[in-house]
N, C-alpha and C positions, 0 to 999 in steps of 0.2 A: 194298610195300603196308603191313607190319607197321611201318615207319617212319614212312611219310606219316601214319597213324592214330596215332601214337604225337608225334605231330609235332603234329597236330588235336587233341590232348587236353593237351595241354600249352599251346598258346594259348588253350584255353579255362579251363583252371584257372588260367593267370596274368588273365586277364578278367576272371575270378571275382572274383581276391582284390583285382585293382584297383578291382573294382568296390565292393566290400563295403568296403574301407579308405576311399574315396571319400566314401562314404556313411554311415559310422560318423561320420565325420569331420567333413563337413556335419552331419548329426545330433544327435551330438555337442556343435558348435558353440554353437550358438543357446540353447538352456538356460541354458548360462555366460552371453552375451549380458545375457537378459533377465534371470538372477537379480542381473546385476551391475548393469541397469538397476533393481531391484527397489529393490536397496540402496543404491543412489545416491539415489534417489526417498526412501526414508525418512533417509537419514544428513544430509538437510538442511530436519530436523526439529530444537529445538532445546528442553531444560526450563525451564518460568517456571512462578512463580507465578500465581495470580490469584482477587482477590476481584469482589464485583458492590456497586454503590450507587446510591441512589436508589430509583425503583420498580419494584418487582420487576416490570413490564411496560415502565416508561418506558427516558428515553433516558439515566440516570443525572445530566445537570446543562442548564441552560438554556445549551447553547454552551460550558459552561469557559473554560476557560485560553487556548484559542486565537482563540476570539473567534467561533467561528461562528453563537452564537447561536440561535434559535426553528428554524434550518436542520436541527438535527440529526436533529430528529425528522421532519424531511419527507425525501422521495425526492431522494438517490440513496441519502441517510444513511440513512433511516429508522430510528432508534435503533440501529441495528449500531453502536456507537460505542462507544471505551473510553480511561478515561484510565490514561497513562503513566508509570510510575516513568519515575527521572529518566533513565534509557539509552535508555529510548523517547521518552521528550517531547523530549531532548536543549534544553531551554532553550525550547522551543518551535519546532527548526528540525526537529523529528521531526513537528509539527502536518501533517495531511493522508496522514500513509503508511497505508498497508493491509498487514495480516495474517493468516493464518490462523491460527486456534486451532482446538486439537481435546481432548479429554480422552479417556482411558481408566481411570481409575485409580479409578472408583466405579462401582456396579451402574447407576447412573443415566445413565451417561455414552452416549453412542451411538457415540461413537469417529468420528465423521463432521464434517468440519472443515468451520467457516464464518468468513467474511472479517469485520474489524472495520476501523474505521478509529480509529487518534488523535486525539480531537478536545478532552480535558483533559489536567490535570495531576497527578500522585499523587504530591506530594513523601516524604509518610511513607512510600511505597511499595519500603522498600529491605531488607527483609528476605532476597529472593532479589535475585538481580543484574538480575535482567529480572523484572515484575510488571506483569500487568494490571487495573486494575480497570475492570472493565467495565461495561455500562449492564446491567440488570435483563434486559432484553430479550435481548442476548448473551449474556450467561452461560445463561441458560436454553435459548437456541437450539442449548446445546453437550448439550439433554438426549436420553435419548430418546422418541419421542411420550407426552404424557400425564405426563412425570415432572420437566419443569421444576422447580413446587416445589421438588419433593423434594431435584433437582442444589442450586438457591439453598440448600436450608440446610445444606450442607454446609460451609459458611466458607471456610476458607484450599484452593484447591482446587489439585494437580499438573497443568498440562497440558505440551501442546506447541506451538511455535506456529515457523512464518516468515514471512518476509518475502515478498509480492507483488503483483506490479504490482497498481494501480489498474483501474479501467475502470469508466466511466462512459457506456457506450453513447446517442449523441445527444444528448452534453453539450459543451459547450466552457469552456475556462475564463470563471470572472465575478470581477470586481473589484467589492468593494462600498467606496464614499468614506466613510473616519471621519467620524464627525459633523461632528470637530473640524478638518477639514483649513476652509483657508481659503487667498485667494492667496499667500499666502508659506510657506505650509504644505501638503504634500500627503500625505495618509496614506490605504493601501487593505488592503483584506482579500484576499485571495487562493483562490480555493477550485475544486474539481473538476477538479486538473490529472490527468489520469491517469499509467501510466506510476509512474515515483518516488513521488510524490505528494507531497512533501516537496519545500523547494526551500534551495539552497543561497545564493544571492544574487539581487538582482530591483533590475533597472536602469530606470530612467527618462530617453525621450527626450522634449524640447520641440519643440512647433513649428518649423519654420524651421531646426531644427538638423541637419544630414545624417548627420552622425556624433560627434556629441557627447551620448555615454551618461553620467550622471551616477548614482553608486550609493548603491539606497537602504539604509538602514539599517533592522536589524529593529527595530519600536516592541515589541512584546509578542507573542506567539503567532507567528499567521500573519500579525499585522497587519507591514504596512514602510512606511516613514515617509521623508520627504524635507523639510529645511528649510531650505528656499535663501534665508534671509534676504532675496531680495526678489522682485520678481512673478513668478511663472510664466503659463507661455505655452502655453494649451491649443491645439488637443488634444496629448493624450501617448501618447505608445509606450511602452509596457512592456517588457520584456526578461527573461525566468525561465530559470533555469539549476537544475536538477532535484540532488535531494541527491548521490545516490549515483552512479550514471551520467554528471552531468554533460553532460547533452543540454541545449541553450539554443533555446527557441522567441521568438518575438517578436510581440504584440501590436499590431500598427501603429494607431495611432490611437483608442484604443480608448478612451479618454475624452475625450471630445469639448472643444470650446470653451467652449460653456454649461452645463460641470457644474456637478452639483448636490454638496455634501455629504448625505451618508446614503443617497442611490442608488446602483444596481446595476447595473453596465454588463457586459455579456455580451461577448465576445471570437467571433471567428468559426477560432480555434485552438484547438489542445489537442496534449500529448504522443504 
């Protein structure tokens, strides 16, 4: 009887501790987890510069460098918009990415990050290795309520900033035709690809052709340009290939036969 009991207490003190090591253990666990989710989540946060230009409400420049124009200051843009020293503009094949920026580093600041998109160019922008200069509107959006102002006259300002996808909810990409394109010239604007936002090369198919992609060349910004020295054969298929990623969607048809120069043709795609 003294054994059996002796026997019963003994399976339950090893119960005990298994249970209790179990459970430390699990417990334990998940803390690490998430603090190492914590710091993963900030360590791909990154230091820039950034000043603001233009009006202290506006969208800093009528389109910039990339070409897009009276667009910025309308919806999806809405003046979120900033221009790039030259690691972000990268030539203009940085036109169309998205970032977050956030500031901490003044009473003003709210520490709460909002998206911008590249849509100029800040060549004198090289004081730090990355530099944004943002539209008025931005910059200020990095205040906290009520101290905008205040954030703008702060000048040369420390933030932080990364890189993230696009998204443009119930948009698709739109091609708008350079003025200047004509048949033996084709030149388009590129804008609201989500995803990348940015694109690495952007191919042109003609009519009739099943599989002959002909590649266009960047003209300036986001504009790309094709001069095939003789007629082209509408409609055309496009073909974009995203900067970073390197994801390629395709356009089929998307500018019709009876294009116009200086119109806007809408795509029924997007990244």
């Amino acid at each position: 009887m003294a054994f059996t009991t002796l026997q019963n207490m003994f399976s339950l003190f090893t119960l005990a501790a298994t249970f209790s090591l179990l459970f430390n253990s699990c417990y334990g666990f998940y803390p690490k987890l998430l603090n190492a989710s914590l710091a993963a989540s900030e360590s791909d946060w990154s230091p820039a510069g950034a000043t603001w230009y233009g009006s202290p409400t506006g969208a800093g420049s009528d389109g910039g460098a990339c070409g897009y124009g009276s667009s910025v200051e309308q919806a999806p843009f809405s003046a979120m918009v900033s221009a790039g020293g030259p690691s972000l503009f990268k030539s203009g094949k940085g036109c169309g990415a998205c970032y977050e920026v956030k500031c901490t580093t003044n009473s003003a600041c709210s520490g709460n990050p909002v998206t911008v998109v590249i849509t100029d160019e800040c060549p004198g922008c090289v004081s730090e290795s990355v530099h944004f200069d943002l539209s008025g509107t931005a910059f200020g959006a990095m205040a906290k309520s009520g101290q905008s102002e205040q954030l703008r006259n702060v000048g040369v300002l420390q933030i932080q900033y990364r890189k993230v996808p696009c998204n443009y909810p119930g948009m698709n990409i739109a091609f708008h035709v350079d003025a200047g394109s004509n048949p033996n010239y084709f030149a388009t604007l590129v804008q609201y690809q989500n995803g990348d936002g940015d694109l690495s090369s952007v191919d042109l198919k003609q009519a009739l052709e099943s599989d002959s992609w002909q590649p266009m060349q960047q003209s300036w910004g986001a504009v790309w340009k094709l001069n095939a020295g003789s007629s082209l054969r509408a409609p055309f298929s496009i073909r974009l290939t995203s900067l970073d990623s390197q994801q390629t969607i395709v356009a089929t048809d998307v500018i019709p036969a009876d294009w116009e120069a200086g119109k806007t043709y809408i795509s029924v795609v997007n990244f």
